[in-house]
C-alpha positions as a Markdown table, in Angstrom:
| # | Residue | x | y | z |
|---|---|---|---|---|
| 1 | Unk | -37.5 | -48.7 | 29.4 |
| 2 | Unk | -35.6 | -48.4 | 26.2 |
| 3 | Unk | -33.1 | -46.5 | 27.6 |
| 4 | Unk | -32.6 | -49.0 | 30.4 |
| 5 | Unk | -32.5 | -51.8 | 27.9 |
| 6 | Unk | -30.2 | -50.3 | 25.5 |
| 7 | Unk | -28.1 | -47.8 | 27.5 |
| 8 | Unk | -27.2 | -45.0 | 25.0 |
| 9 | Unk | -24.5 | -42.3 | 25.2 |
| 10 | Unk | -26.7 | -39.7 | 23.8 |
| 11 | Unk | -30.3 | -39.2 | 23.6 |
| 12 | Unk | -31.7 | -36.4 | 21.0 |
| 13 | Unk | -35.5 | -35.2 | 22.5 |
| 14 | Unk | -37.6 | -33.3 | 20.3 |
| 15 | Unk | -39.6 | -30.4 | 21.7 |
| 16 | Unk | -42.1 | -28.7 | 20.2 |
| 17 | Unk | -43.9 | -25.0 | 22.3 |
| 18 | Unk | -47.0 | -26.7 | 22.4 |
| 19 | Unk | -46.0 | -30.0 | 24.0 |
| 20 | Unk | -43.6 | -30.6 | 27.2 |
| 21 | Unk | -43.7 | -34.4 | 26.9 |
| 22 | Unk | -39.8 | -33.8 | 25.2 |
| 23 | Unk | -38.7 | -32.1 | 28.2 |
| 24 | Unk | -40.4 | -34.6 | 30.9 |
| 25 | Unk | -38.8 | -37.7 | 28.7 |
| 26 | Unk | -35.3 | -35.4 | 28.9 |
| 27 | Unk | -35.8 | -35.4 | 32.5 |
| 28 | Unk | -36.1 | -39.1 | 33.1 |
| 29 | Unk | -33.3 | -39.9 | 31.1 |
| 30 | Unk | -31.4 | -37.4 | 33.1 |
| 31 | Unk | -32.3 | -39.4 | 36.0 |
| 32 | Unk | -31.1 | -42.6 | 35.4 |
| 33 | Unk | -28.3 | -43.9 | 36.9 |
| 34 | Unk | -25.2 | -43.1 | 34.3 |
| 35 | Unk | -28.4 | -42.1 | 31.7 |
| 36 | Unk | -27.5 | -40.8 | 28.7 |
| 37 | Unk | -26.4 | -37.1 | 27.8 |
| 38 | Unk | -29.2 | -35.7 | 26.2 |
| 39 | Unk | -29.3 | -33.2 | 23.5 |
| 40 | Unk | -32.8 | -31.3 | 23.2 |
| 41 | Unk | -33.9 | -30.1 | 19.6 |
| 42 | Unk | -36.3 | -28.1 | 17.9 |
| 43 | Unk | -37.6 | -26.5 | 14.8 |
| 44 | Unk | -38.2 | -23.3 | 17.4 |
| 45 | Unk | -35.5 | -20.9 | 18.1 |
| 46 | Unk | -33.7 | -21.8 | 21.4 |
| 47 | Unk | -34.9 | -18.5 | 22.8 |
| 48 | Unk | -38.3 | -19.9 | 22.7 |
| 49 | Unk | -37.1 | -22.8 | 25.2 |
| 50 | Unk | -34.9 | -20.7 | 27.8 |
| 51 | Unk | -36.0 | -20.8 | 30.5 |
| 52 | Unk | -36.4 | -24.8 | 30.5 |
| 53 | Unk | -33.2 | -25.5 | 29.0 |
| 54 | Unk | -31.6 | -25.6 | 32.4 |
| 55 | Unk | -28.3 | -27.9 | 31.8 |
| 56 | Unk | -29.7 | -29.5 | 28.5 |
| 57 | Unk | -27.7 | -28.8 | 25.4 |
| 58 | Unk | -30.1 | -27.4 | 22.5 |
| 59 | Unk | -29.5 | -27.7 | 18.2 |
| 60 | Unk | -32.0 | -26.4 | 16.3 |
| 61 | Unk | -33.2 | -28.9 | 13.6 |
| 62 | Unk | -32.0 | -26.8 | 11.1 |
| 63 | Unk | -28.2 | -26.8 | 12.6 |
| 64 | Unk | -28.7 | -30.3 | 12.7 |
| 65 | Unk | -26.2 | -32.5 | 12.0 |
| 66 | Unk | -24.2 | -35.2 | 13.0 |
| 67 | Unk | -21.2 | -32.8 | 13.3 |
| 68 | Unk | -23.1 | -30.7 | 15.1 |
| 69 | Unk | -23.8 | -33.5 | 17.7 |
């Protein structure tokens, strides 16, 4: 709904190994009609996540930066 309401460019998700609510919320907003590009982070490596990174870019937290992004 916030999405909707506010329409962002980007959307940072956080995922963690133990919970795949990051990745479910980085599939809505994927679904939305001209959604936001969404950027998935993570205090785990990225190697951790392959297999469900699909077509979501991925920064680790600690590469975090608005640079970065």
């Amino acid at each position: 709904a916030v999405a909707i309401a506010f329409r962002p460019a980007v959307a940072v998700v956080d995922v963690t190994p133990a919970d795949v609510t990051g990745f479910r919320i980085a599939d809505q907003l994927q679904a939305l009609p001209d959604g936001p590009a969404v950027v998935l982070t993570s205090s785990a490596d990225k190697r951790r996540f392959a297999s469900q990174l699909d077509s979501y870019r991925f920064v680790a937290k600690a590469d975090l930066c608005v640079r970065t992004i």
